[in-house]
Backbone as JSON Lines, residues from 0, in Angstrom:
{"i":0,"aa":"X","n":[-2.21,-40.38,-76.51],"ca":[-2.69,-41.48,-75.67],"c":[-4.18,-41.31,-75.36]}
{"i":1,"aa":"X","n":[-4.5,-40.33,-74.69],"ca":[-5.93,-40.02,-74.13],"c":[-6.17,-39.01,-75.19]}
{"i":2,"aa":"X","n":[-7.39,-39.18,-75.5],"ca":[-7.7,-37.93,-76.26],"c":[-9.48,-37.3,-75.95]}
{"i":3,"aa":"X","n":[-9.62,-36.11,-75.51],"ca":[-10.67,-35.54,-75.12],"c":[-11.54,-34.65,-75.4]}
{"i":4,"aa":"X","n":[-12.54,-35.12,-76.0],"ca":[-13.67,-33.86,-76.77],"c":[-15.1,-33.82,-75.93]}
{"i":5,"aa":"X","n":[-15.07,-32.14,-75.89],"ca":[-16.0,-31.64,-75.6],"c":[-17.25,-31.17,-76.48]}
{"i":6,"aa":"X","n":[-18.21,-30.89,-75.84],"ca":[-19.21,-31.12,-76.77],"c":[-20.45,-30.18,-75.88]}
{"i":7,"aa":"X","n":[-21.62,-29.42,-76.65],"ca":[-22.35,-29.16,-75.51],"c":[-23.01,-27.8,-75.33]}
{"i":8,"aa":"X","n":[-21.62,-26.56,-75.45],"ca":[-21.79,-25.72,-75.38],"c":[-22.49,-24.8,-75.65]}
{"i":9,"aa":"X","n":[-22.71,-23.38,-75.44],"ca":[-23.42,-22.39,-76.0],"c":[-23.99,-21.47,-75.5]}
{"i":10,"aa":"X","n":[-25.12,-20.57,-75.47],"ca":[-25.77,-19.51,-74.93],"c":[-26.77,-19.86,-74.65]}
{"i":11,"aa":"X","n":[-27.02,-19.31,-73.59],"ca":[-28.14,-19.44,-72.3],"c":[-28.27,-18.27,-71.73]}
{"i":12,"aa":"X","n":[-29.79,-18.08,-71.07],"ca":[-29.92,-17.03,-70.54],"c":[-29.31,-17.45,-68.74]}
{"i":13,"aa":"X","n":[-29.68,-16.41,-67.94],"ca":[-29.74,-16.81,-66.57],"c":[-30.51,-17.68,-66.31]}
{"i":14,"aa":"X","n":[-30.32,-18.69,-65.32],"ca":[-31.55,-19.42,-64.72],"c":[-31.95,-20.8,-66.03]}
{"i":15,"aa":"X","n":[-31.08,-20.75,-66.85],"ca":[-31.07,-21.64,-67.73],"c":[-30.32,-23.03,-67.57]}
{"i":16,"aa":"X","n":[-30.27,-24.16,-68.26],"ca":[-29.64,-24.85,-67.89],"c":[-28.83,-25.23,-69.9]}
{"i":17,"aa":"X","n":[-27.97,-25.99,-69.6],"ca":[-26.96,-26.69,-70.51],"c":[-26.6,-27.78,-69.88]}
{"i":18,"aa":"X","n":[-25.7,-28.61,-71.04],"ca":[-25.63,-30.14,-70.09],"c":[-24.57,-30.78,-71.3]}
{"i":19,"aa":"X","n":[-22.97,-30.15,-70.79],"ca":[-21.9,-30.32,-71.34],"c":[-21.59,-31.97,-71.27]}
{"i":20,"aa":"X","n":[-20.64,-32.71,-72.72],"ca":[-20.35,-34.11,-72.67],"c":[-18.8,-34.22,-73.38]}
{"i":21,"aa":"X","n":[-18.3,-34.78,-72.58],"ca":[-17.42,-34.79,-72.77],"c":[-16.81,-36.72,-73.34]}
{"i":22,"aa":"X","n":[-16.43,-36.77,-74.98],"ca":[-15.63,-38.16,-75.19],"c":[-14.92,-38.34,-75.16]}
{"i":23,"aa":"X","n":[-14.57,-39.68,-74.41],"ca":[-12.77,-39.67,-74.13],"c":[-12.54,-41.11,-74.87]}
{"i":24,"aa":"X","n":[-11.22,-41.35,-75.29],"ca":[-10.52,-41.95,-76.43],"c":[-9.2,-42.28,-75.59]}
{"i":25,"aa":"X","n":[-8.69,-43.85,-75.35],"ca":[-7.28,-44.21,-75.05],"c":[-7.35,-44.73,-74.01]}
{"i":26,"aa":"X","n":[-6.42,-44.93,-73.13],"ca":[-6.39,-46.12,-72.51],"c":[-7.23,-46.02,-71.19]}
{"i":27,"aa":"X","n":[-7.8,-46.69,-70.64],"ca":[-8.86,-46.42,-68.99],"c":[-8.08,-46.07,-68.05]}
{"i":28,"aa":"X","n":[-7.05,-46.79,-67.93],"ca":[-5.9,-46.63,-66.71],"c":[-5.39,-45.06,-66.9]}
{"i":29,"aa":"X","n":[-5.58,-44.58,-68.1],"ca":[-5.18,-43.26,-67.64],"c":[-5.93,-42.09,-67.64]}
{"i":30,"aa":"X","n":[-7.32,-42.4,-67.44],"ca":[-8.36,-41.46,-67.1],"c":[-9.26,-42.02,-66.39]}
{"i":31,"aa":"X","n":[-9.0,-42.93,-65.61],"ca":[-9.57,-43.11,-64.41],"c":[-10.12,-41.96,-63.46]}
{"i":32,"aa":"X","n":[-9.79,-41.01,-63.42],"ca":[-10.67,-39.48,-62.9],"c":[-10.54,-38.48,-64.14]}
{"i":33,"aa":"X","n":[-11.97,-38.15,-63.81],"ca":[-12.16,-37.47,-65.14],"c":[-13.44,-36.06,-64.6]}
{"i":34,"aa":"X","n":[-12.78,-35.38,-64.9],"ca":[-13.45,-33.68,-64.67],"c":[-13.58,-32.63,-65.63]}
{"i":35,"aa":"X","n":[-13.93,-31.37,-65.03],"ca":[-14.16,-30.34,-65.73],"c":[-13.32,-29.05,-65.13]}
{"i":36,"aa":"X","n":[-12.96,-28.36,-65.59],"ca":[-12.25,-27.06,-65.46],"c":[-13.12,-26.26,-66.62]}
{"i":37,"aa":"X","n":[-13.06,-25.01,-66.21],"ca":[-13.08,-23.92,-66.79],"c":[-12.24,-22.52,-66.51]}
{"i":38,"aa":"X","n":[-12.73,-21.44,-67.74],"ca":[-11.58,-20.5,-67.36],"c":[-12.3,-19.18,-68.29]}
{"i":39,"aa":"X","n":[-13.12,-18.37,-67.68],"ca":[-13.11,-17.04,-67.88],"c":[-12.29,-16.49,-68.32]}
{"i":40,"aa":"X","n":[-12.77,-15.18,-68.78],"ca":[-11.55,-14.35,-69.84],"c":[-11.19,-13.46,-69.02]}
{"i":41,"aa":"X","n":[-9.48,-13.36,-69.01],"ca":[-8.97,-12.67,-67.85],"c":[-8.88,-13.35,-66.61]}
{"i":42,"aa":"X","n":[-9.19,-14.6,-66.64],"ca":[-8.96,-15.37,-65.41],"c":[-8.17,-16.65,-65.52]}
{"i":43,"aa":"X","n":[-7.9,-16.99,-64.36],"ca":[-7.21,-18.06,-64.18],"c":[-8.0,-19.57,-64.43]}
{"i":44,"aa":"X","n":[-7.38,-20.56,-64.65],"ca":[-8.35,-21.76,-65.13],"c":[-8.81,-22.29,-63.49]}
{"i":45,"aa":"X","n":[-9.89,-22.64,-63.3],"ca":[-10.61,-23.29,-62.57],"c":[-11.72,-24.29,-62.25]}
{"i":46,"aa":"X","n":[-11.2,-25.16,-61.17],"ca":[-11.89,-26.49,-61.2],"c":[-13.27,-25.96,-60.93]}
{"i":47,"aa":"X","n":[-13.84,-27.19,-61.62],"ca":[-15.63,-27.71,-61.12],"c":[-16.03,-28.68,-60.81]}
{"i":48,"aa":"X","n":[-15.72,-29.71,-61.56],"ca":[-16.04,-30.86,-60.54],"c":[-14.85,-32.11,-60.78]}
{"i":49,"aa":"X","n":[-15.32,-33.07,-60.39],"ca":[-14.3,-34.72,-61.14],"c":[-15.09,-35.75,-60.03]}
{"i":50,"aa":"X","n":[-14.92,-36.89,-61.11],"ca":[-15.51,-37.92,-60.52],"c":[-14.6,-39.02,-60.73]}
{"i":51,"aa":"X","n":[-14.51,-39.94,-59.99],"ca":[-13.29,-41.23,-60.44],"c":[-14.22,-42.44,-60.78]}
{"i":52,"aa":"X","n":[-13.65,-43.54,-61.59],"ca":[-14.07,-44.29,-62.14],"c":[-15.24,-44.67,-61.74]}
{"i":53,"aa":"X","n":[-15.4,-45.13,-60.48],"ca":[-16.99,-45.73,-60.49],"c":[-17.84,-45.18,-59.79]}
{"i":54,"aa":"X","n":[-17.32,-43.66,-60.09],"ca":[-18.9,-42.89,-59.65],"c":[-19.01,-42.58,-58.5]}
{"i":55,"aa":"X","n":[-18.28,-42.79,-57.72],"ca":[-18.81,-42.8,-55.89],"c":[-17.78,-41.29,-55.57]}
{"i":56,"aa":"X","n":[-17.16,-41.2,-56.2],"ca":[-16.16,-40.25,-55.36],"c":[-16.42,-39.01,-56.4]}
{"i":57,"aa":"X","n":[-16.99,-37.87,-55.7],"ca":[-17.54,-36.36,-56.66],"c":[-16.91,-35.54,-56.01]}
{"i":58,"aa":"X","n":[-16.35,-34.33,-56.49],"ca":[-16.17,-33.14,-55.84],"c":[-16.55,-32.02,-56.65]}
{"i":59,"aa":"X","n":[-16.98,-31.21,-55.91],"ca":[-17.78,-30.01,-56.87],"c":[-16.88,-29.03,-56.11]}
{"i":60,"aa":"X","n":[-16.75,-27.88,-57.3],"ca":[-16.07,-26.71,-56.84],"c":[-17.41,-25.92,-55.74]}
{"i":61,"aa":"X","n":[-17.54,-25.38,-54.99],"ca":[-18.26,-24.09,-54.15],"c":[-19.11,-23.67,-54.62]}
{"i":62,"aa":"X","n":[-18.72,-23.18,-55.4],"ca":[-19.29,-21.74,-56.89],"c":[-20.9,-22.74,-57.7]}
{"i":63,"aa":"X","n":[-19.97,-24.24,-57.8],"ca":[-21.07,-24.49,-58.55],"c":[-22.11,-25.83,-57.91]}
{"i":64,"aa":"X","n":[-22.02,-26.31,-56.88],"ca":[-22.67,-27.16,-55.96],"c":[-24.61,-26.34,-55.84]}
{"i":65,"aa":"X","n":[-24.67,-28.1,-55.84],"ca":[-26.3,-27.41,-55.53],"c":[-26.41,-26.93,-57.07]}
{"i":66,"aa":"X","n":[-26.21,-26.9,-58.23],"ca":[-26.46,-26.09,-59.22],"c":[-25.68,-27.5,-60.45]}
{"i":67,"aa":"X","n":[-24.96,-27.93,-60.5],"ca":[-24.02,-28.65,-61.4],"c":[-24.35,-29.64,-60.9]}
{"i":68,"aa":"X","n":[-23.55,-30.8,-61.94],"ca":[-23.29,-32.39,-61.5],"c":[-22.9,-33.2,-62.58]}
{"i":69,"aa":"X","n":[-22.37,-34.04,-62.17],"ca":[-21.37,-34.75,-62.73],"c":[-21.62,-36.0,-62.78]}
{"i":70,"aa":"X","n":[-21.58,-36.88,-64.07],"ca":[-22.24,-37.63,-64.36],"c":[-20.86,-38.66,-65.63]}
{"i":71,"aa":"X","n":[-20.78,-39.73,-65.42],"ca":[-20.06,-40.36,-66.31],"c":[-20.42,-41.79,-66.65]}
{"i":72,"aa":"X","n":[-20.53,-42.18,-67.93],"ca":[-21.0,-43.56,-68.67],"c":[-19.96,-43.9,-69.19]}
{"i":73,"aa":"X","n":[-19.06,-44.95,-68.63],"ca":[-18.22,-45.84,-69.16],"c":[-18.09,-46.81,-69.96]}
{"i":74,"aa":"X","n":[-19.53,-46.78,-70.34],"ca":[-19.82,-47.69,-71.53],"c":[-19.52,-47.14,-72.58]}
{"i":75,"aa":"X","n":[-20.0,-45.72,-72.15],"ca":[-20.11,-45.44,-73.56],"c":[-18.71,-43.5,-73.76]}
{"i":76,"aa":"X","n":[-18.0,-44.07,-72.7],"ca":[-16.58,-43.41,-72.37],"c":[-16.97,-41.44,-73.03]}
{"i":77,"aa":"X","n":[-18.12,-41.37,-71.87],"ca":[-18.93,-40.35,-72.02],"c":[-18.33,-39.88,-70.39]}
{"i":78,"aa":"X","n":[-17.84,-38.16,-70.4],"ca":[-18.56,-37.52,-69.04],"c":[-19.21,-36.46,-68.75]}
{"i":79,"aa":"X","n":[-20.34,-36.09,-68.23],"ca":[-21.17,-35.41,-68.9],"c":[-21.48,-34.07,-67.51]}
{"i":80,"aa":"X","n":[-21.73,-32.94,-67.94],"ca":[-21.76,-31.93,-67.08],"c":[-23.12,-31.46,-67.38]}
{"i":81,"aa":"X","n":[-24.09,-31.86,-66.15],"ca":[-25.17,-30.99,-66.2],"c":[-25.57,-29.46,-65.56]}
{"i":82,"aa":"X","n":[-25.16,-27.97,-65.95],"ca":[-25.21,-26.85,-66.0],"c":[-26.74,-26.13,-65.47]}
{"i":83,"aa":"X","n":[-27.44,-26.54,-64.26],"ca":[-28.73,-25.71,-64.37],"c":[-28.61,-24.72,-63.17]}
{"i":84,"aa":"X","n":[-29.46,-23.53,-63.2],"ca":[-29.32,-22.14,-62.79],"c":[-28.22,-21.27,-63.29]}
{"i":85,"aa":"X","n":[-27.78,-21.71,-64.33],"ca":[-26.57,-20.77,-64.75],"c":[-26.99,-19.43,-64.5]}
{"i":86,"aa":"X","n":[-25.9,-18.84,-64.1],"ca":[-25.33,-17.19,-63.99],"c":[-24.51,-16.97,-64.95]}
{"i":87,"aa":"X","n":[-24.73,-15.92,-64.95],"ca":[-23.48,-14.45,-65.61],"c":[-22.04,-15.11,-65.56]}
{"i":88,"aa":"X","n":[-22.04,-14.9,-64.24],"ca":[-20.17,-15.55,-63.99],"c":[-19.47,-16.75,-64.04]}
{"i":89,"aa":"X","n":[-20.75,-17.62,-64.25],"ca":[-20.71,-18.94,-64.96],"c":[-20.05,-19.14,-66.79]}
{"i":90,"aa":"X","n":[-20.33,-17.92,-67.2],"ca":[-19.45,-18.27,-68.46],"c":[-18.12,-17.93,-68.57]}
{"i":91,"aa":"X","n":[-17.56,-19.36,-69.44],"ca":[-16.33,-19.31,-69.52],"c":[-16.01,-20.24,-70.69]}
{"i":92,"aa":"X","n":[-14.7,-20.9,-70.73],"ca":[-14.83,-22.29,-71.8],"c":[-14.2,-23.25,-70.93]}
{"i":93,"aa":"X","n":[-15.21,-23.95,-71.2],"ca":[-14.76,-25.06,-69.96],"c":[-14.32,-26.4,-70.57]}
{"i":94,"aa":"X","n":[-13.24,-27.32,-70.18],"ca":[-12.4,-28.19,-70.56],"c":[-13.27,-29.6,-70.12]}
{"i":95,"aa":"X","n":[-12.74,-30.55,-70.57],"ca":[-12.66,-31.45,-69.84],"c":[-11.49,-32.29,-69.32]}
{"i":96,"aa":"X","n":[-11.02,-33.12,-68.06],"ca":[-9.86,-32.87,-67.77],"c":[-9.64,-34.73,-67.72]}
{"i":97,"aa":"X","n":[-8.47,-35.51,-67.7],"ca":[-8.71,-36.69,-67.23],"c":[-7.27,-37.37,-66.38]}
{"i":98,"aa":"X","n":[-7.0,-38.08,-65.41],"ca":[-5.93,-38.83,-65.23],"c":[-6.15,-40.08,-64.32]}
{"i":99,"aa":"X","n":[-4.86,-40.61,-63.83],"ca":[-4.71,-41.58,-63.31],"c":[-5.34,-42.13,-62.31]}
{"i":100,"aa":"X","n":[-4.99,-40.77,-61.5],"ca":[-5.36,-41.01,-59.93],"c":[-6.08,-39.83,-59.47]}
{"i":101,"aa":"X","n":[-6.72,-40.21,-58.04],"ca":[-7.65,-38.97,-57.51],"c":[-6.79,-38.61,-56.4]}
{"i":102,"aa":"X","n":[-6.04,-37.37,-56.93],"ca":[-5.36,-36.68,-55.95],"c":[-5.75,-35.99,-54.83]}
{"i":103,"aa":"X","n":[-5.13,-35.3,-53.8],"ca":[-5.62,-34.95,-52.64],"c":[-6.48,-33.71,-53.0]}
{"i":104,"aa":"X","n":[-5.54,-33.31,-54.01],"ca":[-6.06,-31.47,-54.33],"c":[-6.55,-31.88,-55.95]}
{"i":105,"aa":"X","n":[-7.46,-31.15,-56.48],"ca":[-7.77,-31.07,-58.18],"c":[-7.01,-30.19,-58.78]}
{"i":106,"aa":"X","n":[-5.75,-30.23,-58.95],"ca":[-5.31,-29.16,-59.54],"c":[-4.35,-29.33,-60.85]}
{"i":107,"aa":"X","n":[-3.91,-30.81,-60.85],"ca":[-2.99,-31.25,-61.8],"c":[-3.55,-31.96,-62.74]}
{"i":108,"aa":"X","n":[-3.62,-32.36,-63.58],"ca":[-4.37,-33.26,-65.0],"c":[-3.58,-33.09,-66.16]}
{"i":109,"aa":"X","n":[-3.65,-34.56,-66.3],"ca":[-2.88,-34.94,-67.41],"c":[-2.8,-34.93,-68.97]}
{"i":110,"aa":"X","n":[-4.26,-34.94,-68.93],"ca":[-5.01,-35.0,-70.53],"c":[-5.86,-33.84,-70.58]}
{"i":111,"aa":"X","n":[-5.94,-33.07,-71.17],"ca":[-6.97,-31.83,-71.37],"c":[-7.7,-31.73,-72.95]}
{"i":112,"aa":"X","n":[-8.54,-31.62,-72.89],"ca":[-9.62,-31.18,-73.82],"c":[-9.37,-30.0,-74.77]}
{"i":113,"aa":"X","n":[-9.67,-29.66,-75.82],"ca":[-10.08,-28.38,-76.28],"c":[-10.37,-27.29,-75.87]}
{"i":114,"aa":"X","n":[-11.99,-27.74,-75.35],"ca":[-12.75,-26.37,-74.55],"c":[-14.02,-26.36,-75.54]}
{"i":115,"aa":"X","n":[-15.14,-26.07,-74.67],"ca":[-16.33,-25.75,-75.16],"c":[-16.63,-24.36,-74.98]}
{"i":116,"aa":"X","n":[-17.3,-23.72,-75.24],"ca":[-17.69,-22.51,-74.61],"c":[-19.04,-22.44,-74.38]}
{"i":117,"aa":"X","n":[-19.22,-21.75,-73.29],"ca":[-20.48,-21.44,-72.19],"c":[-20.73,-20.08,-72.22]}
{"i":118,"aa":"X","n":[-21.79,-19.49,-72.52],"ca":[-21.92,-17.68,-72.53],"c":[-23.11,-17.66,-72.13]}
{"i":119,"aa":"X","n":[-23.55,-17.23,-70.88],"ca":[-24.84,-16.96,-69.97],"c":[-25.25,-15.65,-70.44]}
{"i":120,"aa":"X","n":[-26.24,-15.41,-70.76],"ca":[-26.95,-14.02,-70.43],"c":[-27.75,-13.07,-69.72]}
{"i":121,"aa":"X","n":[-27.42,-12.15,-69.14],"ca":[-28.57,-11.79,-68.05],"c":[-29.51,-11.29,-68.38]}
């Protein structure tokens, strides 16, 4: 139904920036919120941001506020992750995520991505 590619990735030093994009494919109604997760090696997968259809509603994980942002073109069924001050603990491979509705919590998603990968260097 939905189908989701990432795009973007790669190596960076610290203090660098990247600027992940994510294309999405299938129906609108069911990626009406559309985010990013990632997931370190040895770690558990974790949110970063999501934005719902028209842009007004953002949530950034903690970790990466002030530093990230989230950006989506529906024209052109683009969502795009801009990455600047990256750190060390910033790499991981990060997804892109999409569904219906904007739930209370970010934790469930319906459509998932591949994965790009992100590798910071210090």
């Amino acid at each position: 139904q939905v189908q989701l590619v990432e795009s973007g990735g790669g190596l960076v030093r610290a203090g660098g920036s990247l600027r992940l994009s994510c294309k999405a494919s299938g129906p609108t109604f069911n990626r009406n919120v559309m985010g990013w997760f990632r997931q370190a090696p040895g770690k558990e997968r974790e949110f970063v941001a999501r934005v719902n259809w028209s842009g007004r509603s953002i949530d950034y994980a903690d970790s990466v506020k002030g530093r990230f942002a989230i950006f989506r073109d529906n024209d052109k069924d683009t969502v795009d992750l801009q990455m600047d001050d990256l750190k060390p603990e910033d790499t991981a491979v990060y997804y892109c995520v999409g569904d219906s509705r904007w739930t209370a919590r970010p934790e469930v998603w319906d459509y998932w991505g591949q994965g790009t990968q992100v590798t910071v260097s210090s």
